[in-house]
N, C-alpha and C positions, 0 to 999 in steps of 0.2 A: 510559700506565700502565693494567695493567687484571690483576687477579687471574687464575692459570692453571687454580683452580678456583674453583667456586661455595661452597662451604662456608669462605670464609677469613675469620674475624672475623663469623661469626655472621649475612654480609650473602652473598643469594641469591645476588645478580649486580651488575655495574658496572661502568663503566669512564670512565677521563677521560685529553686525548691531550693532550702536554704537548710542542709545537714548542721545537727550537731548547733554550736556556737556560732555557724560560720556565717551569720547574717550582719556579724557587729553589733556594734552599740546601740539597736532597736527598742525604743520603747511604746509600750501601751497601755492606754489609760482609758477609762472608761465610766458610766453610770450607769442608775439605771434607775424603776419606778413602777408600783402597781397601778393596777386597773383603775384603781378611784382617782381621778383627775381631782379630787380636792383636795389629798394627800397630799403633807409636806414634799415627799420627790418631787411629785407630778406640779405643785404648784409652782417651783422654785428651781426647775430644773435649767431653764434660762440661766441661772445666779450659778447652777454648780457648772454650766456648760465653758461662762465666762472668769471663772475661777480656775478653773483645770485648765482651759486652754489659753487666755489670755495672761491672769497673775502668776498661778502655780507653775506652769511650763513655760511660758514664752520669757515672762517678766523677772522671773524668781528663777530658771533653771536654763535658759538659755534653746529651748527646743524652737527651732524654727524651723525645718524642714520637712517634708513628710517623704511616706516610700515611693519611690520611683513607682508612676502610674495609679496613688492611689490617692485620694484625700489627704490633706491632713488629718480633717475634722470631718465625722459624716458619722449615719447611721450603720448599725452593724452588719447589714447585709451589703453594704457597698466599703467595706473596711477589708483587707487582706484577712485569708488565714489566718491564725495564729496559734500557740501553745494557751496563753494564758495572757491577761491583764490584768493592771493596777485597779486600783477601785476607791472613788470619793461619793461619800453620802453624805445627804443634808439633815443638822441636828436645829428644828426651829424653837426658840423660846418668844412665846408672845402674851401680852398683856392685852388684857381686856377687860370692858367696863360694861357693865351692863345695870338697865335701869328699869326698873316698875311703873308704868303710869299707872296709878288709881283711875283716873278719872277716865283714860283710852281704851285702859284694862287692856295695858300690851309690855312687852317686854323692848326693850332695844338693844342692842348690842353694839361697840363702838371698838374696833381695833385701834389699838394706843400706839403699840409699839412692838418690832417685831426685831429679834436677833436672827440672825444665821450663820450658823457654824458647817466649817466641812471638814468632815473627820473619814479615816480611811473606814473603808463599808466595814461591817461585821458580819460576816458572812456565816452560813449552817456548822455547826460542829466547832467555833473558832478558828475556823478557817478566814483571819482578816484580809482585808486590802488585796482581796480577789475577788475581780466580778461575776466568774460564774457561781463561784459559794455564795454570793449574794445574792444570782439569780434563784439558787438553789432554796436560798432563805426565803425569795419572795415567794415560790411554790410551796412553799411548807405552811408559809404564814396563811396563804390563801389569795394574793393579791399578785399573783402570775400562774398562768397555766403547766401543767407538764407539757401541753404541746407546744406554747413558746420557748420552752425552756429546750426542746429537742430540735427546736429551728436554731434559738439563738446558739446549739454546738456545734453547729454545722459550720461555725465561724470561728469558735472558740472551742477549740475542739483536746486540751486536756491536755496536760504535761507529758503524760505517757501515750498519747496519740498519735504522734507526729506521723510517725511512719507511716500505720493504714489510710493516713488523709493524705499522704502522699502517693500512697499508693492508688488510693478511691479518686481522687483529681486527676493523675496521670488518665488511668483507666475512663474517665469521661473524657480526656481531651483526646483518646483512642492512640496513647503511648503505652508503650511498657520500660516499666523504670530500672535501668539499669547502674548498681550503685556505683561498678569500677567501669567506666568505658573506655576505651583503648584505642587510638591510630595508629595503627599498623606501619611498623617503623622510624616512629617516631618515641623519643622521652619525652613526658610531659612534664613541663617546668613552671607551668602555673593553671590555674584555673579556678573558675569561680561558679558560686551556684552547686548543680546535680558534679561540674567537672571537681571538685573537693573532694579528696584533701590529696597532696602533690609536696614533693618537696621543692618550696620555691626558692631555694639555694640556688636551685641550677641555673638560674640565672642570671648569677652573680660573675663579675669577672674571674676569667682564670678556671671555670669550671667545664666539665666534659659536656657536649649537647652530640646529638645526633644529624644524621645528613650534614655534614661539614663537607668540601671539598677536598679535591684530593682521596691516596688511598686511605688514611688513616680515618677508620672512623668516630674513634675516639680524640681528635684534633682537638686543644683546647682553642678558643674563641679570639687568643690573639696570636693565633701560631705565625711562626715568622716564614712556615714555608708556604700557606694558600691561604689568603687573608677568605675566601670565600666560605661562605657558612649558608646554612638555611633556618630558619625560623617558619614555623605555621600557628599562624590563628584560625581554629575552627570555632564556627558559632553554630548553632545549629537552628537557634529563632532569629538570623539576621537576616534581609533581604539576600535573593539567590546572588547577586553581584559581590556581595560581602561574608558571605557564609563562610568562605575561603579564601584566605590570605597569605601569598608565600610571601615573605622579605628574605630577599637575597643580598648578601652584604657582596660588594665589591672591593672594597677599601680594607686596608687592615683597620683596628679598631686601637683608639688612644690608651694609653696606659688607664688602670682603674673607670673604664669606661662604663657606668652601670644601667645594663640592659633593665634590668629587673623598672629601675626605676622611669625607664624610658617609655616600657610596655607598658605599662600598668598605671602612670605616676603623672608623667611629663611629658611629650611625645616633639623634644624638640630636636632643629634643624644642626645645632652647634655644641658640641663637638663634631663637626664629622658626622652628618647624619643628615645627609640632602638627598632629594630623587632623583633617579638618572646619574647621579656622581661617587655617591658612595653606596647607594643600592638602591635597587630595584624592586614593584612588587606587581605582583602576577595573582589570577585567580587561581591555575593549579600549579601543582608539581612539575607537571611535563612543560609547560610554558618558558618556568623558570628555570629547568634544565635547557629548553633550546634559545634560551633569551628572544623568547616570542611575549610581543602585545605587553611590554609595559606599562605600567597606570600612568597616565600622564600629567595626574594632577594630585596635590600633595601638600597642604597647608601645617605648620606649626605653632609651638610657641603658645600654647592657650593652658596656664597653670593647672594643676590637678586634673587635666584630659589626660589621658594615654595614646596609645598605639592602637587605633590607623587615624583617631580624630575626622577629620571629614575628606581622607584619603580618596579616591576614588578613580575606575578605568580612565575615565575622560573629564571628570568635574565631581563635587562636592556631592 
């Protein structure tokens, strides 16, 4: 996922790569409309813009959210990447009266009454209720270019695409993408985005992690001989101060204590889980081996935040 310009949502730049399914429950919806501005789309596009996103989605399907950094609602080039979209078109039935004057020797026209129906698009080949098969319709028809239609995939960029526009985006942001990346020493027990897929078992109570205290380094997490463990959060787009995260437990950990939900979930204070008392967090490794320069500041308790929330060396 990654915006096709830098102005969308008031955020400079960014982007985050989302393998496989691992994006969740993402949806996308869209319209569209040829060249002739008198065309039922072009005329009515208003009605299908507040239909899709106000009745159909907000009012009728519950979608209030949009992705992290981008619109909700916006045009296609400031919309994330994507595989594919949903697609609604406008079907208009309208009545008209028209009249002969003899005497003006003219015709008049009077628009009576007009229907609007939105039905999922019908796209090239039977391809429905996909907007690029729809784009693909309007260039067929005559009432969208091939060159629009080669811009508008630079956005929507085709079920079996995914990869090379992962690849073609890393490559402009002057990365290279590496599918399995590895820290060195460590097991990795969760991660999100390009770090997918992981087994997030590990951590769950009662399970093996790595850098535990003590010789064993297979120690499970409530061992009754070195309550001391290590955990690392690495990010690699977070500010230099957060990039790097060790939590060091000091405390033995409560029966059924669930880290998983702690890291990722919850990021709260209770059970057992205060700064300076039952651990510590440090920007490196070596730090939190010599119990140098603990963070000093460490707030909780905020539903559905995770681990570090607005942790920080000295403040928020």
């Amino acid at each position: 996922m990654a915006r096709t310009t830098s102005s969308s949502s008031h955020v400079d730049d960014g982007f985050a790569i989302f393998e496989g399914n691992s994006e969740g429950p993402i949806h996308c919806h869209g319209f569209a409309w040829g060249q002739d501005s008198f065309e039922d789309a072009a005329r009515y596009k208003g009605n299908n813009l507040f239909y899709v996103s106000m009745y159909d989605h907000m009012h009728q399907r519950g979608y209030v959210r949009n992705v992290p950094g981008a619109p909700m609602c916006g045009c296609l080039e400031k919309m994330p990447i994507v595989s594919r979209s949903d697609c609604t078109e406008i079907a208009e039935t309208a009545s008209w009266t028209f009249q002969w004057s003899a005497d003006q020797y003219e015709f008049t026209a009077r628009l009576d009454e007009v229907e609007v129906d939105f039905n999922a698009c019908q796209g090239l080949n039977n391809n429905n209720n996909n907007l690029e098969a729809y784009y693909r319709r309007l260039v067929e028809e005559g009432r969208a270019t091939q060159a629009e239609l080669e811009t508008f995939q630079n956005t929507i960029v085709g079920g079996n695409n995914c990869g090379s526009a992962m690849e073609e985006l890393l490559n402009e942001k002057g990365y290279v993408y590496d599918p399995e990346p590895t820290l060195e020493g460590w097991t990795q027990a969760y991660g999100k985005g390009s770090l997918i897929p992981v087994e997030h078992q590990l951590l769950r109570p009662g399970t093996h992690f790595t850098k535990q205290g003590g010789d064993d380094p297979a120690r499970h997490l409530n061992s009754n001989i070195s309550p001391v463990f290590y955990a690392k959060r690495w990010c690699a787009s977070c500010v230099a101060s957060h990039r790097e995260i060790i939590y060091k437990r000091l405390t033995a950990i409560p029966e059924d204590f669930d880290f998983y939900d702690l890291f990722t979930e919850n990021w709260v204070n209770s059970p057992a889980n205060v700064n300076l008392l039952d651990f510590t967090l440090h920007s490196s490794m070596e730090d939190a081996l010599a119990d140098k320069n603990p963070w000093s500041f460490c707030n909780y308790n905020d539903p559905g935040i995770g681990f570090p929330r607005d942790c920080g060396p000295t403040n928020r």
